[in-house]
C-alpha positions in Angstrom: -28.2 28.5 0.1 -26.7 27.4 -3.1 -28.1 24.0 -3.3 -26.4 23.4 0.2 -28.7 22.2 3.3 -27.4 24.1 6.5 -27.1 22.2 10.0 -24.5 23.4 12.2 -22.1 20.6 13.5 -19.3 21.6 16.2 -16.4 20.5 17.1 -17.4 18.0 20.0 -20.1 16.8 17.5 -17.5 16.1 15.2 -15.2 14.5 17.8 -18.2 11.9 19.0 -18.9 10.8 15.0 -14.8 10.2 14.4 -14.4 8.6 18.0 -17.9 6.0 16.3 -16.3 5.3 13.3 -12.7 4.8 14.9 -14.5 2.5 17.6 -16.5 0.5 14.7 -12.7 0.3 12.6 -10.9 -0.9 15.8 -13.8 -3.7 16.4 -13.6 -4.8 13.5 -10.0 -5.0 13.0 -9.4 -6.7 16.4 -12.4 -8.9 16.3 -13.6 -10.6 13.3 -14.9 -14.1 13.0 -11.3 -15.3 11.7 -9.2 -17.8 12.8 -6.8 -16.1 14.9 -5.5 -17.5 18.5 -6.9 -13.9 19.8 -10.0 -14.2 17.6 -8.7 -11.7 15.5 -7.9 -12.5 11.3 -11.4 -12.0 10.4 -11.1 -8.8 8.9 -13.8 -9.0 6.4 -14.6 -6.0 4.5 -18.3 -7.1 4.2 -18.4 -7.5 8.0 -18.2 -2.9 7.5 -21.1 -2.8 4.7 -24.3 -2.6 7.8 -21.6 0.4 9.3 -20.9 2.1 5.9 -24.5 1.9 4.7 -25.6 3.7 7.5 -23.0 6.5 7.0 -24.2 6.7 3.7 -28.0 7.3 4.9 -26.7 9.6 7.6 -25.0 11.4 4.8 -28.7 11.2 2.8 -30.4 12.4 5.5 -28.2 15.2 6.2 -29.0 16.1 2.5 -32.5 16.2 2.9 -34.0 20.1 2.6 -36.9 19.3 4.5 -39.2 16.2 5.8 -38.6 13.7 8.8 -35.5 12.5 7.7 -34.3 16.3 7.7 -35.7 16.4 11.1 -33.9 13.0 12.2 -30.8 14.1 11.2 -31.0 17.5 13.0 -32.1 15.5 16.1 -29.3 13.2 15.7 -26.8 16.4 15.1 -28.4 18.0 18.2 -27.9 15.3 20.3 -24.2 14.3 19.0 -23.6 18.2 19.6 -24.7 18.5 23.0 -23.1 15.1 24.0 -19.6 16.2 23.0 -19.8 19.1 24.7 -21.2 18.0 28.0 -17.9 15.8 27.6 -15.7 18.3 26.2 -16.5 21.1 29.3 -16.6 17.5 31.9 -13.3 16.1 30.7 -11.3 19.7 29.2 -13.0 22.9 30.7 -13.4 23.8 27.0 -17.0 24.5 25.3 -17.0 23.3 21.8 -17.7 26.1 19.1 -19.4 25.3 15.5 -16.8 24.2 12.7 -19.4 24.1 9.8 -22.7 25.0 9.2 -22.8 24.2 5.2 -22.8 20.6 5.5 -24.3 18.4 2.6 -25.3 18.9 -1.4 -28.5 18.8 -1.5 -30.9 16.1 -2.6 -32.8 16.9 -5.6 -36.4 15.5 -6.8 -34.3 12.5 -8.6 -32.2 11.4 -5.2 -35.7 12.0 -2.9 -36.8 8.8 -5.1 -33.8 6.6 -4.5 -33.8 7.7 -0.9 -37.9 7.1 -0.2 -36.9 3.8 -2.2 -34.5 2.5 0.1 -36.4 3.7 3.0 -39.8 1.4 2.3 -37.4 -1.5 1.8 -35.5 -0.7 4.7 -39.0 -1.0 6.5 -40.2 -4.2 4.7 -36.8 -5.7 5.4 -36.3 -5.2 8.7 -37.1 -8.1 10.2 -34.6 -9.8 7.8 -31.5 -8.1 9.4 -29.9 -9.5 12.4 -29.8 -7.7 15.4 -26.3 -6.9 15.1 -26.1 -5.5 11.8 -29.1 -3.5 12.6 -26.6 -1.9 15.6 -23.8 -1.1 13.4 -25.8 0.3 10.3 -27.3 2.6 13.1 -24.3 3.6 15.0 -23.2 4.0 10.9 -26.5 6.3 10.4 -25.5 8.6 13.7 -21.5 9.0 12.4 -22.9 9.8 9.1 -25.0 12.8 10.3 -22.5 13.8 12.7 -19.1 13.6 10.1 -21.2 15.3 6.7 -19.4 18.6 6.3 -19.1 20.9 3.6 -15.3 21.4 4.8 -12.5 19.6 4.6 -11.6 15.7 4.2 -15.6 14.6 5.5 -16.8 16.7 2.7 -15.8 14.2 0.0 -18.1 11.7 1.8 -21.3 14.7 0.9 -20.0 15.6 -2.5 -19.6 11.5 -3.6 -23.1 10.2 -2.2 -25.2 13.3 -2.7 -24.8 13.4 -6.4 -24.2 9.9 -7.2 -28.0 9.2 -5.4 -28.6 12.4 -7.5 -27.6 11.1 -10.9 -28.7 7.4 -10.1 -32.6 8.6 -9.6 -32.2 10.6 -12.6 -31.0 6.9 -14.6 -33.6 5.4 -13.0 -36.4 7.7 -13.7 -35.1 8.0 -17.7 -35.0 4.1 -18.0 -37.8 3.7 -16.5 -40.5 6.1 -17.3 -39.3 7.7 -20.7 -37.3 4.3 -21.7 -33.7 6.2 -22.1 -30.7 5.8 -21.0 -28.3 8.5 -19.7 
C-alpha cells in the first residue's frame, strides 16, 4: 500500500463532508457573538478551533492502519457514503461512484503516540468542554473522515497533519526518552 491507508470515499460522501464544513463556515460567518444589528461581526477565528480540531482528528483517524479509531473512521466513511447517496439517487436519480480509495499517509509508531495522547486527554477533559464545542469538534471529526483524500485539493489536509503528528511524536519521543533534539 505504500505507506497509504485505503478507505474508499465517493462522490456523495464527499458532497456531505464539503456541504459540513460549508455549513460550519456559513454559521460562523453569519453568526458570531459580535456586535452587529443582525448578530453578525463576531467572526472570531478561535470560535472555528473545536471545528478544525476535529477535522484534524478525522484526518488522524483516517490515518490509522488498524485499531478502533481505524474502525470509527470507516464507520463514519460508511455512513457519510450511504447518506449521500440515499440523497444523491432521492434528489438526482444518480448513484454516486467512488472518487478515491488511497486516502491518508499513514500514521507511524511516533504519530500512534501523539494520537493515543490526545485521545486520553480528550477523555479526561471532556467534561471541561461545553456542550457546543463538543458539537462542532464532532461535526469537525465526521468532515474530517469524509474530506481526507489522497487526490486533489483535500489531499493537502492528509499530507500536512499526517506527517507533522508524524515528526512531532518522533521530537517528542527524542526529547524525551533519549534527551535529543531533532
Amino acid at each position: 500500500m505504500n505507506g497509504f491507508t485505503s478507505s474508499a470515499i465517493t462522490g456523495a460522501g464527499l458532497a456531505v463532508g464539503i456541504a459540513l464544513i460549508a455549513t460550519e463556515l456559513y454559521r460562523w460567518w453569519k453568526g458570531g457573538t459580535g456586535g452587529g444589528p443582525g448578530g453578525g461581526g463576531g467572526r472570531n477565528p478561535k470560535d472555528l478551533a473545536p471545528f478544525g480540531g476535529g477535522i484534524t482528528f478525522g484526518t488522524l483517524m483516517v490515518a490509522c492502519p488498524a485499531g478502533l479509531l481505524a474502525v470509527g473512521a470507516g464507520f463514519l466513511r460508511w455512513g457519510g457514503n450511504s447518506f449521500g447517496d440515499f440523497l444523491m439517487r432521492s434528489m438526482t436519480g444518480q448513484t454516486s461512484t467512488t472518487v478515491a480509495t488511497g486516502t491518508a499517509p499513514k500514521l507511524d509508531g511516533n504519530g500512534a503516540l501523539i494520537v493515543t495522547a490526545v485521545v486520553l486527554a480528550l477523555i479526561l477533559l471532556r467534561k471541561a468542554f461545553a456542550k457546543i464545542a463538543k458539537g462542532k469538534f464532532w461535526r469537525g471529526v465526521f468532515a474530517g473522515t469524509l474530506i481526507t483524500i489522497g487526490t486533489g485539493a483535500f489531499a493537502v489536509i492528509g499530507q500536512l497533519v499526517v506527517p507533522g503528528v508524524n515528526a512531532l511524536g518522533a521530537q517528542l519521543l527524542g526529547t524525551v526518552v533519549h534527551g535529543t533534539l531533532l
